[in-house]
C-alpha positions as CSV (number, residue, x, y, z in Angstrom):
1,X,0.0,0.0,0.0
2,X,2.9,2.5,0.9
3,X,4.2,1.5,-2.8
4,X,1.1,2.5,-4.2
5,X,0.6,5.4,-2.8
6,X,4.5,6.5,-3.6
7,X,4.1,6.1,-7.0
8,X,0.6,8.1,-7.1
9,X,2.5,10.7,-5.1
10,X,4.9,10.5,-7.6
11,X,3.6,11.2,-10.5
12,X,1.3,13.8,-9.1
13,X,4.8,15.3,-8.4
14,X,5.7,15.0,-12.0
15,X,2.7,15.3,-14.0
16,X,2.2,19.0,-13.6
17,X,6.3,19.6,-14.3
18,X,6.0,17.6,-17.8
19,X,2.6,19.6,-18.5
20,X,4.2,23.2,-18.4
21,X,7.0,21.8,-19.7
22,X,5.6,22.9,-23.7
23,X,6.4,26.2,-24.1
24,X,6.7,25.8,-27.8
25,X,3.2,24.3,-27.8
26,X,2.0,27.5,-26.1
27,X,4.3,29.5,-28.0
28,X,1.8,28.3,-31.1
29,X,-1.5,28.3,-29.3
30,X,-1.0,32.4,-27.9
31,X,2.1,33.8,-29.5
32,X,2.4,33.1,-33.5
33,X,-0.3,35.4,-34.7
34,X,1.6,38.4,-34.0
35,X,5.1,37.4,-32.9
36,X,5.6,34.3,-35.8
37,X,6.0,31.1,-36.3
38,X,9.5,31.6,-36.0
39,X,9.4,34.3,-33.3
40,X,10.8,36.9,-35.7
41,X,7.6,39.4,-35.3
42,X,6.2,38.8,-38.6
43,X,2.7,37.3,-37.4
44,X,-0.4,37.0,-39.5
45,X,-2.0,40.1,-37.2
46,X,1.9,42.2,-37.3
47,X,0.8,43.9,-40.5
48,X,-2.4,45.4,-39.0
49,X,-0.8,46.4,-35.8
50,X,0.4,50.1,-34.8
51,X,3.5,48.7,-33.0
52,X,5.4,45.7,-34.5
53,X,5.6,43.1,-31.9
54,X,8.8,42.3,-31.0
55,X,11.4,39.9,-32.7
56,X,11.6,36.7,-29.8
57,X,14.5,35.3,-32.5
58,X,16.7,38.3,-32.1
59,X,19.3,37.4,-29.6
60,X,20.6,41.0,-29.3
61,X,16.9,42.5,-28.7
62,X,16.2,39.4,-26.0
63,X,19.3,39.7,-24.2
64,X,18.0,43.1,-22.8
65,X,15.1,41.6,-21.0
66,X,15.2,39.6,-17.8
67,X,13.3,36.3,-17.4
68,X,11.5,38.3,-14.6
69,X,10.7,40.9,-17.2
70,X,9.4,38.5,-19.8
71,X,7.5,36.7,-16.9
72,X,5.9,40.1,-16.1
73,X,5.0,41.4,-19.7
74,X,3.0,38.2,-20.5
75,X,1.7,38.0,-17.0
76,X,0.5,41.4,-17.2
77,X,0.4,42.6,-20.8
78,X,2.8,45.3,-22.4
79,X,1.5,48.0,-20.3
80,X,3.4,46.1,-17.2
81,X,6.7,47.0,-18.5
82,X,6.1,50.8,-20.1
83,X,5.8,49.1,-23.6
84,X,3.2,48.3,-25.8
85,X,-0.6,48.0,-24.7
86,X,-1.2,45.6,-27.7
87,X,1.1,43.3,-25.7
88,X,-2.4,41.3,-24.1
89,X,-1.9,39.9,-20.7
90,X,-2.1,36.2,-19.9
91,X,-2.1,36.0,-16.7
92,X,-6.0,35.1,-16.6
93,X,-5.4,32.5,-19.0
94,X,-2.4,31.3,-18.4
95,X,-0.6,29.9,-14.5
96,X,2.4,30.9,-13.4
97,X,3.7,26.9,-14.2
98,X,2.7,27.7,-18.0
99,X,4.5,31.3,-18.0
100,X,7.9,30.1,-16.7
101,X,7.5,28.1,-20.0
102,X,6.9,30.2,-22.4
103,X,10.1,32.2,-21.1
104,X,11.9,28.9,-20.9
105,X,10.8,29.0,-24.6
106,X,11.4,32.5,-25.7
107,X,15.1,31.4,-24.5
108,X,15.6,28.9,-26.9
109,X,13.9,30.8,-29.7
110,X,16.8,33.7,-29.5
111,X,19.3,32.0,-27.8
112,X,18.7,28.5,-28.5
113,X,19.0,27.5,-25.0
């Protein structure tokens, strides 16, 4: 019985970690109609938008911002960090688990790790 319920602890444990684990999935289901497919800011929406969204593949542009500061902008929208208000903010549809991911991802898009 203690077996059993080590192994349900377990993967209660590990089961959330693998499921925010896909930031690239996310990447595709929030991000690519205005940053890209490949993160470069040439979404389907881009052309229609006042301010271009920002180039995620652009390791010189991403460098600038902190993990903390990516966390915040899609937490909380553009507006968070003085940038702008097209930016939406997630953080109603998105956890924090899911968030970390998508930055986790924005990494590897400019930085490739």
């Amino acid at each position: 019985m203690k077996r059993i319920a080590a192994i349900a602890l377990t993967a209660c444990l590990v089961a959330p970690a693998m499921a925010g684990d896909d930031g690239a999935e996310l990447y595709r289901s929030y991000c690519v109609q205005c940053h890209g497919s490949a993160g470069d800011g040439k979404g389907i929406n881009a052309p229609h938008m006042s301010v271009a969204p920002r180039d995620h593949s652009d390791p010189t542009e991403m460098s600038g911002r902190s993990d903390e500061e990516l966390f915040k902008v899609i937490k909380h929208g553009g507006k968070s960090i003085n940038q702008s208000v097209l930016m939406p903010a997630w953080g109603h549809t998105l956890d924090d688990e899911q968030i970390h991911a998508l930055v986790g991802h924005l990494r590897r898009l400019c930085c490739g790790g």
